[in-house]
Structures are given as C-alpha cells and as structure tokens.
PyMOL Python script that loads the backbone (N, CA, C, O; Angstrom):
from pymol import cmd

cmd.read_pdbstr("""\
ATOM      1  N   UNK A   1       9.450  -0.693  -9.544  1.00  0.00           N
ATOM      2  CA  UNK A   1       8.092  -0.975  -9.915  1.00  0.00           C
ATOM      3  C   UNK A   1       7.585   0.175 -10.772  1.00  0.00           C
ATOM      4  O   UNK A   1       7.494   1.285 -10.247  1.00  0.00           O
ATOM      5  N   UNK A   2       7.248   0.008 -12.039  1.00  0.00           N
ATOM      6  CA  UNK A   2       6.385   1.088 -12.673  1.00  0.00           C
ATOM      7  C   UNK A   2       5.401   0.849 -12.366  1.00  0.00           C
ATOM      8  O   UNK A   2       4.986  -0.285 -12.125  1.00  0.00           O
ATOM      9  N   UNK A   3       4.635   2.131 -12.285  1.00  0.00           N
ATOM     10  CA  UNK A   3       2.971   2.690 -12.101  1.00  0.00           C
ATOM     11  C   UNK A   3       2.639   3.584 -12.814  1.00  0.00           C
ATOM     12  O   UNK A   3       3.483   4.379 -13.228  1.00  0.00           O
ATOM     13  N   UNK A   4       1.339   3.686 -13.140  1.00  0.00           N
ATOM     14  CA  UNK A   4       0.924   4.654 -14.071  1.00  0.00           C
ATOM     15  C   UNK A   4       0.492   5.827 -13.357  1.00  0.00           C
ATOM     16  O   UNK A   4      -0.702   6.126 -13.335  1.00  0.00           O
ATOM     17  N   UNK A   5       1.592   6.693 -12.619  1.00  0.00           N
ATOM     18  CA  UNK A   5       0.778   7.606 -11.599  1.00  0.00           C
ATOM     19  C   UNK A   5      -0.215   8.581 -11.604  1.00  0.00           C
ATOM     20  O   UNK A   5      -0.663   9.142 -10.605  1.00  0.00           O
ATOM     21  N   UNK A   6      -0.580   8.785 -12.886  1.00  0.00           N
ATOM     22  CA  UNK A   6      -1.662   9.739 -13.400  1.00  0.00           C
ATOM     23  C   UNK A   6      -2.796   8.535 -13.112  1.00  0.00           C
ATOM     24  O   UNK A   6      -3.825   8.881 -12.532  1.00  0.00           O
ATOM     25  N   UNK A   7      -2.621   7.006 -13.538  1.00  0.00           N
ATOM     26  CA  UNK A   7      -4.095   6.569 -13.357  1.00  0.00           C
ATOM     27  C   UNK A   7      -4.109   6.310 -11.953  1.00  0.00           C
ATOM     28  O   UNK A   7      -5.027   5.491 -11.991  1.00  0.00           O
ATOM     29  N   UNK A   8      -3.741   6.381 -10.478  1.00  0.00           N
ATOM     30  CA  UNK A   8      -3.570   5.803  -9.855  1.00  0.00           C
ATOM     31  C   UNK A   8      -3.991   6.973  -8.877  1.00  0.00           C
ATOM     32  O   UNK A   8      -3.687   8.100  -9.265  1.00  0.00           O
ATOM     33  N   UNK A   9      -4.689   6.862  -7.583  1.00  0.00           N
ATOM     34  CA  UNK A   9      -4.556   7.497  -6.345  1.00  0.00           C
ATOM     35  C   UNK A   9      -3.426   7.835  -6.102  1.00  0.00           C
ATOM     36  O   UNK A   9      -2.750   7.317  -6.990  1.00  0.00           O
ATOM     37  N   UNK A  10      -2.557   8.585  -5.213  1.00  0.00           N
ATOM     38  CA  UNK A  10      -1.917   8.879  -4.078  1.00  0.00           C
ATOM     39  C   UNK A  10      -1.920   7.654  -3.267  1.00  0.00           C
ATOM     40  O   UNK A  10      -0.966   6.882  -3.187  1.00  0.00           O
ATOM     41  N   UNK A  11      -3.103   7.516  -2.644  1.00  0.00           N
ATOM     42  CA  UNK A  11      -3.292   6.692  -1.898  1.00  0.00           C
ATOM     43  C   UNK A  11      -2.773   5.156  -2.172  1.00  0.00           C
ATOM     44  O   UNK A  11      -2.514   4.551  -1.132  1.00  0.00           O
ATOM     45  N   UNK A  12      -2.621   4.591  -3.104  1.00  0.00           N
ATOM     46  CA  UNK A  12      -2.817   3.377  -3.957  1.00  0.00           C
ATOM     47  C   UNK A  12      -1.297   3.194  -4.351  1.00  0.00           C
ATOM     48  O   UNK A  12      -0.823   2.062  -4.245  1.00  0.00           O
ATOM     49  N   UNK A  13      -0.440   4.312  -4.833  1.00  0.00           N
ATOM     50  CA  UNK A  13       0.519   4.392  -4.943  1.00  0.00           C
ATOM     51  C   UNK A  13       1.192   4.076  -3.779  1.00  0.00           C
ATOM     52  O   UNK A  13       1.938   3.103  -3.667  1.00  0.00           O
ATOM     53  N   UNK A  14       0.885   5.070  -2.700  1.00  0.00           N
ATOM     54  CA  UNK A  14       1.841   5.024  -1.482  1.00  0.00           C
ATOM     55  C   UNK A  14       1.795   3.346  -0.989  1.00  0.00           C
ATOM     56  O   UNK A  14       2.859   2.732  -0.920  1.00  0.00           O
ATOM     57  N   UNK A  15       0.516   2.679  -0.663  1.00  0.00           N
ATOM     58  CA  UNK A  15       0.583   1.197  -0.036  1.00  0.00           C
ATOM     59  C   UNK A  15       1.126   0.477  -0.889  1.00  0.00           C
ATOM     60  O   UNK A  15       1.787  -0.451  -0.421  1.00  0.00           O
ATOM     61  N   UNK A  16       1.067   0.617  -2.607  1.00  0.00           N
ATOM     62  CA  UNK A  16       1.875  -0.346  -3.300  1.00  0.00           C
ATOM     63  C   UNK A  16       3.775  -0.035  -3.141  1.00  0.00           C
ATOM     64  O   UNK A  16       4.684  -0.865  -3.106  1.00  0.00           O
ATOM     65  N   UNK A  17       3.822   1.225  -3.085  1.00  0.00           N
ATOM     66  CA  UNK A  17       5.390   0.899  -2.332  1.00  0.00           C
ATOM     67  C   UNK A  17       5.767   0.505  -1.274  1.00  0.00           C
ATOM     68  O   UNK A  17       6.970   0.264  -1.167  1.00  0.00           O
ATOM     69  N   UNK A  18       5.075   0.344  -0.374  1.00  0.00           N
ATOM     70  CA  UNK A  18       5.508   0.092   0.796  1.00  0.00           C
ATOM     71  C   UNK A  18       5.500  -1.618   1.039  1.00  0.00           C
ATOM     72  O   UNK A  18       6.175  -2.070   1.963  1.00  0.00           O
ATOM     73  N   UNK A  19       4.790  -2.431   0.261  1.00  0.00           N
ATOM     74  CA  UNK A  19       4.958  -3.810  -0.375  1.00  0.00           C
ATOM     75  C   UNK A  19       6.044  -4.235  -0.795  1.00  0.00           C
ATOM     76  O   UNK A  19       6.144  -4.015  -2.002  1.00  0.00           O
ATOM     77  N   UNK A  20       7.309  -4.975  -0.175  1.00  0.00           N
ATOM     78  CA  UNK A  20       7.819  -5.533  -1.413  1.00  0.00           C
ATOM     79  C   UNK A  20       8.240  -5.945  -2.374  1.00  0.00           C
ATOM     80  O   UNK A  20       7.543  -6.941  -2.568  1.00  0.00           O
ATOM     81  N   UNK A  21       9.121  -5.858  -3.376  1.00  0.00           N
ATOM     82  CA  UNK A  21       9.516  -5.711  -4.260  1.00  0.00           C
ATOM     83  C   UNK A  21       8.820  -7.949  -4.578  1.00  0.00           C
ATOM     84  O   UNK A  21       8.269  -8.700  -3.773  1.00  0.00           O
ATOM     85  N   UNK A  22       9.173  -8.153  -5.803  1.00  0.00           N
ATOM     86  CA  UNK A  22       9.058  -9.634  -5.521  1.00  0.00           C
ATOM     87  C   UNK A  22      10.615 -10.728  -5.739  1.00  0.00           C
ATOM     88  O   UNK A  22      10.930 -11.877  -6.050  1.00  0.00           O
ATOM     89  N   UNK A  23      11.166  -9.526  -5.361  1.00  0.00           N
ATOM     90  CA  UNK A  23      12.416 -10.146  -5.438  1.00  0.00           C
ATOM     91  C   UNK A  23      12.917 -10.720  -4.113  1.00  0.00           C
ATOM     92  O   UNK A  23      14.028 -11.185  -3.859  1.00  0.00           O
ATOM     93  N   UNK A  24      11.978 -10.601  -3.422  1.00  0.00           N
ATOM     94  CA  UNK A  24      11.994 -11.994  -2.021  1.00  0.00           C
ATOM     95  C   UNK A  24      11.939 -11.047  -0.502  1.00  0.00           C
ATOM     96  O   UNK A  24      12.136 -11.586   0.587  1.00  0.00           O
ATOM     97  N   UNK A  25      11.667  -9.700  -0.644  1.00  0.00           N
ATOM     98  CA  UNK A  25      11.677  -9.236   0.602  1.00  0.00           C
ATOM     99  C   UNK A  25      10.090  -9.546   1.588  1.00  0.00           C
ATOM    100  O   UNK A  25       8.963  -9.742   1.132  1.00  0.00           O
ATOM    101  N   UNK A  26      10.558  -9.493   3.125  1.00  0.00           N
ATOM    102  CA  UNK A  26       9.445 -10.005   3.519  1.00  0.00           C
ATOM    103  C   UNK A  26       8.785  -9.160   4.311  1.00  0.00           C
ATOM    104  O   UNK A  26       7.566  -9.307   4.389  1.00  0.00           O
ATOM    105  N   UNK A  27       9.425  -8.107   5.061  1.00  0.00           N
ATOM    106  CA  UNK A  27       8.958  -7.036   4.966  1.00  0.00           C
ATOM    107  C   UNK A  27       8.214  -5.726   4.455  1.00  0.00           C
ATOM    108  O   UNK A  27       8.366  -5.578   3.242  1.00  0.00           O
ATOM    109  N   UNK A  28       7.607  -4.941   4.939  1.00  0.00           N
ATOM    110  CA  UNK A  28       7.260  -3.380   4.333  1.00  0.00           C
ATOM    111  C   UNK A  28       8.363  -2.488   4.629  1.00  0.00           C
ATOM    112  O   UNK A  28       9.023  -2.400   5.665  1.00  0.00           O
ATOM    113  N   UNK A  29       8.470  -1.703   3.309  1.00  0.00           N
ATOM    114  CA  UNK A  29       9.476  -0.299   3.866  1.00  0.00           C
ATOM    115  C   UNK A  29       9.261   0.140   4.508  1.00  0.00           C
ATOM    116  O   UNK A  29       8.143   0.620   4.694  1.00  0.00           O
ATOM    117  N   UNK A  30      10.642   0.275   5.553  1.00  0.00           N
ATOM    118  CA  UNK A  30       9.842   1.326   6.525  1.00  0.00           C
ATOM    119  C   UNK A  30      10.010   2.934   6.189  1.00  0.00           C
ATOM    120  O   UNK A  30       9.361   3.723   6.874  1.00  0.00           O
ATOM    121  N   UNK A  31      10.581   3.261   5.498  1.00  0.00           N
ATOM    122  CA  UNK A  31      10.179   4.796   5.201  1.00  0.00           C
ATOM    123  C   UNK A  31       8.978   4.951   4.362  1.00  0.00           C
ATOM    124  O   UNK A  31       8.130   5.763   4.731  1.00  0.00           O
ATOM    125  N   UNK A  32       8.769   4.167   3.105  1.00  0.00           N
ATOM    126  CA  UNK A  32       7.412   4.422   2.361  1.00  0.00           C
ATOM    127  C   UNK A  32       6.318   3.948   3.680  1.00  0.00           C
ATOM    128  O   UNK A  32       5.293   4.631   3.678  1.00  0.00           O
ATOM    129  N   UNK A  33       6.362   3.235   4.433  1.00  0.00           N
ATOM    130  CA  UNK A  33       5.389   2.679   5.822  1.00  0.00           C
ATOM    131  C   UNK A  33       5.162   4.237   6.340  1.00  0.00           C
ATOM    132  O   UNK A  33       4.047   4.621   6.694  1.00  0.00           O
ATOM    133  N   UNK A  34       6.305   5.080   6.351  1.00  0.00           N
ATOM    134  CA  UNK A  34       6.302   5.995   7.171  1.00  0.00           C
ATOM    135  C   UNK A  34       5.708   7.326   6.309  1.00  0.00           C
ATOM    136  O   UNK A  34       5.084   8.283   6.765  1.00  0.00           O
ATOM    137  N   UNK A  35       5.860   7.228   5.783  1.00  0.00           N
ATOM    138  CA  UNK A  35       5.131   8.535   4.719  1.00  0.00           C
ATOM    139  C   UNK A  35       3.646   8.170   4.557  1.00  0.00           C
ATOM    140  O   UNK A  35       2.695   8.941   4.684  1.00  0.00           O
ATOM    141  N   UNK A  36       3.605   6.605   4.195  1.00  0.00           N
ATOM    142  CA  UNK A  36       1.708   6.287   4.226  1.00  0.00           C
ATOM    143  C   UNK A  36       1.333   7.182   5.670  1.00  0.00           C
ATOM    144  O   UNK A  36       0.878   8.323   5.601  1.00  0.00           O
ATOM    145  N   UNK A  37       1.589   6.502   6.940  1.00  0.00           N
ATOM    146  CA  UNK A  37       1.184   7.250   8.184  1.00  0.00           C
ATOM    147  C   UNK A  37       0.963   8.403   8.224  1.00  0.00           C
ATOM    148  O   UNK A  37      -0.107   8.892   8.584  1.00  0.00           O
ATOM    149  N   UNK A  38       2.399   9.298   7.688  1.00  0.00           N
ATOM    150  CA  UNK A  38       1.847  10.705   7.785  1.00  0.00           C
ATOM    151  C   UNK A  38       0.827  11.263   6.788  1.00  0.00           C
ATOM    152  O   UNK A  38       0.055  12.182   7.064  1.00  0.00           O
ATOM    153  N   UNK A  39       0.878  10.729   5.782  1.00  0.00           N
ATOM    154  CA  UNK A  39      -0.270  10.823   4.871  1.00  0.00           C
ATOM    155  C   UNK A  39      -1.331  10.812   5.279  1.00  0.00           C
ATOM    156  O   UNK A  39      -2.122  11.743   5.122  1.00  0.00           O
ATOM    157  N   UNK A  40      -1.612   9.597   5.981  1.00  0.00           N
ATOM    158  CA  UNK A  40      -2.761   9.396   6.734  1.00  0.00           C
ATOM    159  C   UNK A  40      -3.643  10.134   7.394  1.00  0.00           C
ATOM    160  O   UNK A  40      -4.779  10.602   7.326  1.00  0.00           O
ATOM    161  N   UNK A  41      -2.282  10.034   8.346  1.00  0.00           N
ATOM    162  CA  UNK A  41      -2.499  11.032   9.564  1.00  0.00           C
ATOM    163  C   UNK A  41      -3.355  12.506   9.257  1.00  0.00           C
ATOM    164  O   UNK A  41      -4.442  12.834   9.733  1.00  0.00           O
ATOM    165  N   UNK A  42      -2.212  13.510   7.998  1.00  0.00           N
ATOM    166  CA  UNK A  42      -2.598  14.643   7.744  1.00  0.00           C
ATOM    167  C   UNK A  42      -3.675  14.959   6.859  1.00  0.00           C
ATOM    168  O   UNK A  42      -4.168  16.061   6.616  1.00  0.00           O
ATOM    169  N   UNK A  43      -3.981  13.769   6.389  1.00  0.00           N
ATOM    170  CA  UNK A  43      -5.543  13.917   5.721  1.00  0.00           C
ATOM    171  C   UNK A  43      -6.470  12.738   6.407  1.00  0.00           C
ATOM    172  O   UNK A  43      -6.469  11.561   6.044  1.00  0.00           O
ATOM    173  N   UNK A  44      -7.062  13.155   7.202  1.00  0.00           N
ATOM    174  CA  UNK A  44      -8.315  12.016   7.666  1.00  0.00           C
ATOM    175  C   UNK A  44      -9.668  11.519   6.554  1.00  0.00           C
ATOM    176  O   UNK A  44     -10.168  10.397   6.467  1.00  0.00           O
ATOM    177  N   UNK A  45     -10.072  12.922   5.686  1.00  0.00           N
ATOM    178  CA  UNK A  45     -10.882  12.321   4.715  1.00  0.00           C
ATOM    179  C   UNK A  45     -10.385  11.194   3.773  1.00  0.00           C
ATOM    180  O   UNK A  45     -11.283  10.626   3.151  1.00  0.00           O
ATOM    181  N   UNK A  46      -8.863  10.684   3.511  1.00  0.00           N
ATOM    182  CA  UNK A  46      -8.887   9.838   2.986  1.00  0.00           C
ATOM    183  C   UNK A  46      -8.096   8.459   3.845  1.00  0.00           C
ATOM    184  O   UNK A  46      -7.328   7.573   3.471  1.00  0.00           O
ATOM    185  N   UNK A  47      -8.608   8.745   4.911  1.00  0.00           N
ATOM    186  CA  UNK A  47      -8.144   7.665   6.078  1.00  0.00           C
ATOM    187  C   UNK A  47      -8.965   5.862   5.731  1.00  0.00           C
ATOM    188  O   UNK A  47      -8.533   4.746   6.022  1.00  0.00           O
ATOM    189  N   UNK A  48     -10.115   6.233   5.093  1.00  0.00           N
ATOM    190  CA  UNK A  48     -11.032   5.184   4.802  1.00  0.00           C
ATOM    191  C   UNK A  48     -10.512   4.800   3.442  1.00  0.00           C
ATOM    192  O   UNK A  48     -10.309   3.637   3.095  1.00  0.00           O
ATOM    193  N   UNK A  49     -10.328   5.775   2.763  1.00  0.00           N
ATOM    194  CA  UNK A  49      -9.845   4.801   1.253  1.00  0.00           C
ATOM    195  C   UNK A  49      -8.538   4.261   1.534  1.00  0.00           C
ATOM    196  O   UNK A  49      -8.151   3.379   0.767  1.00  0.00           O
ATOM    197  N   UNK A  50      -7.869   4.569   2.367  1.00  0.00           N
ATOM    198  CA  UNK A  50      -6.010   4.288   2.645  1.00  0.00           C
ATOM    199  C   UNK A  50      -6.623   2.884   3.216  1.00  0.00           C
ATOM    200  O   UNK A  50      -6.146   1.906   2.640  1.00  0.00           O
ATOM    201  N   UNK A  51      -7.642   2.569   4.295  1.00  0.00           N
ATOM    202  CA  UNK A  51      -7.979   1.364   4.488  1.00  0.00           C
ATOM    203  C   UNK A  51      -8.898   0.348   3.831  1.00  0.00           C
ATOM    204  O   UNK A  51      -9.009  -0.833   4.160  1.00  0.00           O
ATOM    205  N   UNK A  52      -9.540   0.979   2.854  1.00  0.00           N
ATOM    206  CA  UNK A  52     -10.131  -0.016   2.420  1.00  0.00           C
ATOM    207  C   UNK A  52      -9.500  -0.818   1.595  1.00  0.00           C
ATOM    208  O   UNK A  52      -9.772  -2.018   1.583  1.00  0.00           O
ATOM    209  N   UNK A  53      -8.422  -0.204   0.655  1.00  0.00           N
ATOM    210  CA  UNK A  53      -7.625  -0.246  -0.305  1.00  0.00           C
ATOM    211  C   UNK A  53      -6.359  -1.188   0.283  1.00  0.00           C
ATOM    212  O   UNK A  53      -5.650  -1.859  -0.467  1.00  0.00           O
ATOM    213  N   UNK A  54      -6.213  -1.141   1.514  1.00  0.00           N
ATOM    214  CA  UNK A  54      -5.323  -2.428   2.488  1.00  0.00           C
ATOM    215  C   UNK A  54      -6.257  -2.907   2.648  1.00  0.00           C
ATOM    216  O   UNK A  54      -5.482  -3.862   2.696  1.00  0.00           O
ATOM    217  N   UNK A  55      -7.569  -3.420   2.850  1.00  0.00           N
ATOM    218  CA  UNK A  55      -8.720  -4.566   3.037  1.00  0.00           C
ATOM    219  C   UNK A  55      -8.621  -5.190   1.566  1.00  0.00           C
ATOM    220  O   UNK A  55      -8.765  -6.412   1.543  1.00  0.00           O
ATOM    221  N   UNK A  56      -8.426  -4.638   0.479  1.00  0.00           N
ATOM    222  CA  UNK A  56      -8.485  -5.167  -0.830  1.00  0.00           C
ATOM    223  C   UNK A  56      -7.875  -6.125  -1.083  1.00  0.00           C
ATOM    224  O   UNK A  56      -8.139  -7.286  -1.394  1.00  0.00           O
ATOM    225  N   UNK A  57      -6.493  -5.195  -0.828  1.00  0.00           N
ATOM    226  CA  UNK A  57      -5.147  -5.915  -1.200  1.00  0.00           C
ATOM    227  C   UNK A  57      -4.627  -7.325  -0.251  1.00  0.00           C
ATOM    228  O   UNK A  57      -3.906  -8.271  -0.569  1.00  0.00           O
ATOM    229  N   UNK A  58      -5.456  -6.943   1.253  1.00  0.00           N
ATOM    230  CA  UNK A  58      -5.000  -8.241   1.994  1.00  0.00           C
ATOM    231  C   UNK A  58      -5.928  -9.267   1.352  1.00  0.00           C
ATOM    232  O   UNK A  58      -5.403 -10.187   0.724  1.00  0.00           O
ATOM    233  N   UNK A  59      -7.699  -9.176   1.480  1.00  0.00           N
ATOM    234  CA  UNK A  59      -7.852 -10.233   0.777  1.00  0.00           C
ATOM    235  C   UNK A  59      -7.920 -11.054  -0.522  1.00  0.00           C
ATOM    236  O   UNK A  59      -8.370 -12.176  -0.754  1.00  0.00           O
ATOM    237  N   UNK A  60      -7.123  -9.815  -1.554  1.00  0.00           N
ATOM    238  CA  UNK A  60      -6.841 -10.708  -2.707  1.00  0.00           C
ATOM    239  C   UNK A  60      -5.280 -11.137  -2.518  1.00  0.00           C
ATOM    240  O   UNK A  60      -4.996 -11.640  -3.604  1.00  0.00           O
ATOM    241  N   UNK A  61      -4.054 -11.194  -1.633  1.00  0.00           N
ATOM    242  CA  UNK A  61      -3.563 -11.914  -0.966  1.00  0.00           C
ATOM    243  C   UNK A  61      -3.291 -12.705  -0.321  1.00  0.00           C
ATOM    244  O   UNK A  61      -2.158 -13.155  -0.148  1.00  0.00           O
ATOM    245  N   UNK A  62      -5.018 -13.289   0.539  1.00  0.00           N
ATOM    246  CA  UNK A  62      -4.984 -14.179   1.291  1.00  0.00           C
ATOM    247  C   UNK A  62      -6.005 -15.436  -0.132  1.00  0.00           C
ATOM    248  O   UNK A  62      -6.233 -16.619   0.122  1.00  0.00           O
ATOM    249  N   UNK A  63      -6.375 -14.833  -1.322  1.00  0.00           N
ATOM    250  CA  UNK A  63      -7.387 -15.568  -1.990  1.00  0.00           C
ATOM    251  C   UNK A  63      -5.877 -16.300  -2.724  1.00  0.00           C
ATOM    252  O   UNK A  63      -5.788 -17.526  -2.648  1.00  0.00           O
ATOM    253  N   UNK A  64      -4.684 -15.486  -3.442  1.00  0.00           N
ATOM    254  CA  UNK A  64      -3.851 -16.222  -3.957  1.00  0.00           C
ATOM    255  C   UNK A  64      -2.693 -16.883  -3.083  1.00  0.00           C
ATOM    256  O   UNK A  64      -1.607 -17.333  -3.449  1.00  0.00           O
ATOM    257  N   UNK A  65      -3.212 -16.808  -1.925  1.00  0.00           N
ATOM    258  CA  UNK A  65      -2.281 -17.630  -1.060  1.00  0.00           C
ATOM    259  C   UNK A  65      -1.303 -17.320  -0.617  1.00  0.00           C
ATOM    260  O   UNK A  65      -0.512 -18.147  -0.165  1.00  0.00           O
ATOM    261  N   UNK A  66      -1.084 -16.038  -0.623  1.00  0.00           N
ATOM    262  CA  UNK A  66       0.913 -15.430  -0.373  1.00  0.00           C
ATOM    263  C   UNK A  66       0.597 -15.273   1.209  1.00  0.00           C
ATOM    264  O   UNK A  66      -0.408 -14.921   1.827  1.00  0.00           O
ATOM    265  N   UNK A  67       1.620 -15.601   1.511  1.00  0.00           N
ATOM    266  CA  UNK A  67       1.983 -15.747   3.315  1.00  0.00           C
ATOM    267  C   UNK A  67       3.161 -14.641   3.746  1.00  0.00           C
ATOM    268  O   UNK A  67       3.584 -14.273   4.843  1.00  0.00           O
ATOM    269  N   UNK A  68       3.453 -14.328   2.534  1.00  0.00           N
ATOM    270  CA  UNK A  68       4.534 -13.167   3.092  1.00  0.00           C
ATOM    271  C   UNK A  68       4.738 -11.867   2.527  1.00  0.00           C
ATOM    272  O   UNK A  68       5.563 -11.100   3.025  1.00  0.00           O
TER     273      UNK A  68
END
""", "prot")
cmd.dss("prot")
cmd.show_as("cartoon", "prot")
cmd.util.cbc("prot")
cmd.orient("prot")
C-alpha cells in the first residue's frame, strides 16, 4: 500500500496497515494490531484520535457495505 507519510498522521498510518490488503484477507495484522496498541498505550494524548479515526473508518465501511 503506498501512503503519503509526510501527509498523513502516525496515527492514520498505523490503523491503515493493520487493515487488509484488498487482495482478500479477512483479518487485521497482528503485528501492525500490535504496534497500534503499544502506540496507544504509550501515548494517551493521542488515544482519542487513534479512536476516532477507527469510528471514521468503521462507519464509512459500514456506509459502503464491506462486511469484512
């Protein structure tokens, strides 16, 4: 997946890897899964953008219909 990591959060980056590829996986990585966490974890001021930014992404997921 390219990203433009200069325009992009940290934050934004890390949950879009952990998505996916669309080459049919149905799972999240679990090591990029696992680096978001500690990310998380070790910065709490950006504990709210790490979630809002998964509130985004689920419901423009659930608006185009993807189930997996």
């Amino acid at each position: 997946m390219a990203t433009c990591s200069p325009c992009r959060s940290k934050h934004v980056n890390l949950i879009e890897q952990c998505y996916p590829g669309k080459e049919g996986g149905t799972t999240p990585r679990s090591s990029e899964l696992s680096y978001l966490t500690f990310y998380a974890n070790s910065r709490p001021a950006k504990l709210s953008k790490v979630g809002s930014y998964i509130q985004k992404k689920v419901n423009k997921d659930i608006r185009k219909g993807r189930k997996e």
